[in-house]
N, C-alpha and C positions, 0 to 999 in steps of 0.2 A: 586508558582502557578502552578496546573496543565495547560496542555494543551493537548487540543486533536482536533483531526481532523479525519477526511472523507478523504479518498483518491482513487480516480476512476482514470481505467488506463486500457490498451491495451493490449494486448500481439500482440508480432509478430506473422503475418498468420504459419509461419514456425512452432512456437511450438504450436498453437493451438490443433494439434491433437497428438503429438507424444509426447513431455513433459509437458504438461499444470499440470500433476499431482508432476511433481517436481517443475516447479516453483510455483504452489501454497505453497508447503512447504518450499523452500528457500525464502520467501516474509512471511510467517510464524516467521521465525527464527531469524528475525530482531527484534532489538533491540527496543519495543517500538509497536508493532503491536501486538495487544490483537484479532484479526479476523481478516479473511482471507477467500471469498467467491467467488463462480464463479456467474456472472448473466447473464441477456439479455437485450438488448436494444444495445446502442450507444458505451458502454463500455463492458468487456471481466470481470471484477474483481471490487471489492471493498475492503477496507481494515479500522478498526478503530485501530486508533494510540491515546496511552495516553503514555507521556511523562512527566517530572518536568519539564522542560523549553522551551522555543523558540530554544535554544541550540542544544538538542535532538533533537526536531522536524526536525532543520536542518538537524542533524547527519543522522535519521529516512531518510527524502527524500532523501537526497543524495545517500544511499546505496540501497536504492529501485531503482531509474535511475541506478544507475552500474550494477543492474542485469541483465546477459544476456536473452533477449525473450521479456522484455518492453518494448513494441515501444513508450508507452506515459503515463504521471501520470498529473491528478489534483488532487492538494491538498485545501480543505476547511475546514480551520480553524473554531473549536467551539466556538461561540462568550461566552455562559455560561455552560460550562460542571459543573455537577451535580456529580463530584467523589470526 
């Protein structure tokens, strides 16, 4: 079963202006993340993850949190992804 999610997240004030262009690429190069955006509003980034399992998805967040410059991640799981 695929699985995908929505995941909206922060960056620290610190790399906002000075690395926001690598961590968008290192949050790219994760295992599982098909896009990778900057926006506005309440959150700094957006990101769509498809993965084969709940497994993945784990592996996916968890090394998204270990990047350095993310101060915070919500993940919202696809209740019927269509891939």
């Amino acid at each position: 079963m695929v699985r995908q999610a929505l995941i909206l997240g922060e960056v620290k004030s610190s790399e906002k202006k000075a690395g926001i262009d690598v961590l968008m690429e290192t949050m790219r190069k994760v295992k599982g993340v098909k896009e990778a955006h900057l926006i506005t509003g309440p959150h700094d980034f957006y990101l769509i993850v498809n993965v084969k399992d709940q497994s993945e998805m784990n592996d996916a967040v968890a090394r998204l949190r270990e990047i350095d410059g993310i101060s915070s991640t919500m993940t919202c799981l696809v209740l019927n992804p269509k891939t």
